[in-house]
N, C-alpha and C positions, 0 to 999 in steps of 0.2 A: 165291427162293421168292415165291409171291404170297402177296396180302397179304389176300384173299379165301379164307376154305376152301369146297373144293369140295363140293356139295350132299350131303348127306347126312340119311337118314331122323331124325327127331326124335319124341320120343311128347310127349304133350301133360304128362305129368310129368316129364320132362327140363327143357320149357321152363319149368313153372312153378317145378321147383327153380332155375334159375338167375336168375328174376326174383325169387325168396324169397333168393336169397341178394345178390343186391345190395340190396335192404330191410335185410338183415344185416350185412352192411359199415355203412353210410347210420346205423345204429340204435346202433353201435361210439363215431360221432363225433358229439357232443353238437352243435356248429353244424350237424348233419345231420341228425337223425332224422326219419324220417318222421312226416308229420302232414296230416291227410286233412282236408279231399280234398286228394291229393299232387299239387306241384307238378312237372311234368315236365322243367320247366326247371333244377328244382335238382336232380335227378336226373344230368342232362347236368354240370353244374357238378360235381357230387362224383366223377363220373368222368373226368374233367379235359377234357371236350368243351364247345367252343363252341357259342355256338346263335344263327343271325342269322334274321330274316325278309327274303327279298330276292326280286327278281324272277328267275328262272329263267326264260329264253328257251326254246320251243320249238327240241327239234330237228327231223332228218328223220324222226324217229318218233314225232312230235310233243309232246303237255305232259307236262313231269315235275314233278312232285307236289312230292318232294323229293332229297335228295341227301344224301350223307356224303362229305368230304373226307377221307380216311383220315392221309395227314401232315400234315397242317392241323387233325386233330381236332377236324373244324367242320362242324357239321349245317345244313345250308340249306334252309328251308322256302317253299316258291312263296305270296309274299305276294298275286299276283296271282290266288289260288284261294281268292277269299271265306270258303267250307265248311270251310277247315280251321282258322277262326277259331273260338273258343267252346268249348266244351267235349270237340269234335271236333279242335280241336288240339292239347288235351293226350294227347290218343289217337296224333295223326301225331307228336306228338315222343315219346311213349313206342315207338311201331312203330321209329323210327329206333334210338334207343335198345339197341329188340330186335338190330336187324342191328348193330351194333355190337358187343354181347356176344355175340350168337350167330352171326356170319357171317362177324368180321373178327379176323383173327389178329394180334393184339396183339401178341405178342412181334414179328411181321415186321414191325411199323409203326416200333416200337423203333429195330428193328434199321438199315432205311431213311432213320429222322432222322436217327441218327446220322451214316449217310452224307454224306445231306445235309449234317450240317452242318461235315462234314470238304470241303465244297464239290466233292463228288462231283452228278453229275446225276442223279436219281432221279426218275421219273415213276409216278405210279400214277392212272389212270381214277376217277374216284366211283363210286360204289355210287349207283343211280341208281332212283328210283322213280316209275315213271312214272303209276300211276294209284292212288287209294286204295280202290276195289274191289276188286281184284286179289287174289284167294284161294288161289293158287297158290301151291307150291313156297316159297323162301326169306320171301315177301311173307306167305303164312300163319303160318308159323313168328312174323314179327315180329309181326303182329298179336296172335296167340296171350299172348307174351311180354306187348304191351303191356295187352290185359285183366287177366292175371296181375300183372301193376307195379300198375294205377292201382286194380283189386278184390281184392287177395288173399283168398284167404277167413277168413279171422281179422279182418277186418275188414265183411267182410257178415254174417258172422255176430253179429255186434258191431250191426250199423246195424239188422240186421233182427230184434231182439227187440221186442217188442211192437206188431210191423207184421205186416200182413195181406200176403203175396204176391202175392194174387189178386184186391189191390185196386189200381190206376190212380193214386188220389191217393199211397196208401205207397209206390210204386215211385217214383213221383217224387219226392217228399221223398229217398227212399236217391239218386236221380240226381243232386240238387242237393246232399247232403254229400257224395257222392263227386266231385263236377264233372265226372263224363262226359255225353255222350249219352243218352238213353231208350233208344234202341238198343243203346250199347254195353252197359248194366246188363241188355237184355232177353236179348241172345246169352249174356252171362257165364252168367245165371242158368238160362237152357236147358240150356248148353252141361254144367254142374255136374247138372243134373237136378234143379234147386229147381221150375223150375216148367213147363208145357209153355203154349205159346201157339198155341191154335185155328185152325189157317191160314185165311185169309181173313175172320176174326174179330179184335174184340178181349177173346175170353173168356178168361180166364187161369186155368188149374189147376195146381194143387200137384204135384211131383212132374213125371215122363216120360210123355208119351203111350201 
C-alpha cells in the first residue's frame, strides 16, 4: 500500500475538525497544551515528528520549499528560503503538519518501519513541497489545516474582544499574540466572514462583501 492517500475532496469543516482535534489530543497531555501564539514546532514533537531546518537542493523542477520524510517522521524546511523565517514559518511547519495528518496514512508508515526494521528494504519518496504559494489541490487542503492549527476560532474570538476589526493597529496586536503573518490573520478573518477587505484598498469592513 502507499503510504500517501490518494486525493480526495475535503470541505473546509473536515479540515478544520481535524486540526481541532489534534489541539484536543495536545490539551489531554499537560507538557502539551496548547498556549498561543502556538508553537508549531511543539505541535511536530507531540506527534512524534522531527523537524530540522536544512538546505534542500534544487531539483529538475526546481526549489522545494519543504518536504516530509514519511519513515523518518522528519519535516525538513529549505533554510535557504529566507520568507519562511518569522512568523511565516510557523505557518510552513503548520502546512506540513497539515499533510501529515491529512495526506499520509499513518497506519502504512507503521506498518513499513516495521519492515524496516526487520532489515527488509523499504523506500518511500517525500512528500515534497515545492513552492509556498501554491493553492492547489493537497497544498490548499494543508494550508487550510494550517490557519485552522495556529487561529482556531475559540481563540480569535478570545483575542478579539474589545478590538476593533476594522482597525489596522488591533489586527496587528491579534497578529503578534497569535505570531503569524498580517496576511495569514487577514485570509483567516475573510475566509470565516469577520471582516471583508476592499480590493486594492486598505479599507476594512466588518462582515462579507
Amino acid at each position: 500500500m502507499n503510504v500517501f492517500h490518494p486525493f480526495r475532496f475535503l470541505s473546509k469543516l473536515e479540515i478544520e475538525s481535524h486540526a481541532l482535534n489534534v489541539l484536543r489530543q495536545m490539551q489531554a497531555k499537560p507538557n502539551y497544551a496548547p498556549k498561543w501564539p502556538l508553537d508549531s514546532s511543539r505541535v511536530a514533537e507531540f506527534l512524534g515528528l522531527d523537524l530540522v531546518w536544512d538546505y534542500i537542493p534544487d531539483d529538475s523542477q526546481g526549489q522545494i520549499a519543504a518536504r516530509i520524510l514519511p519513515l523518518e517522521k522528519l519535516i525538513e524546511i529549505n533554510e535557504n528560503i529566507p520568507q519562511l523565517r518569522g512568523g511565516f514559518g510557523e505557518s510552513t511547519i503548520a502546512h506540513e503538519i497539515g499533510h501529515w495528518v491529512l495526506h499520509i496514512n499513518q497506519q502504512e508508515v507503521a506498518r513499513k518501519i516495521r519492515l524496516q526494521n526487520k532489515g527488509i528494504n523499504v523506500r518511500v519518496e517525500p512528500l515534497l513541497c515545492r513552492t509556498v504559494d501554491d493553492i492547489n489541490g493537497i497544498e490548499w487542503q494543508a494550508q487550510y489545516f494550517a490557519g485552522c492549527l495556529l487561529m482556531p476560532q475559540h481563540i480569535l474570538i478570545e483575542l478579539s474582544k474589545d478590538k476593533d476589526l476594522t482597525k489596522w493597529q488591533h489586527l496587528y496586536q491579534m497578529k503578534d499574540e497569535l505570531g503569524i503573518t498580517i496576511s495569514n490573520l487577514l485570509h483567516r478573518l475573510q475566509d470565516l466572514g469577520w471582516i471583508y477587505l476592499e480590493p486594492n484598498s486598505r479599507k476594512i469592513y466588518l462582515g462579507k462583501s
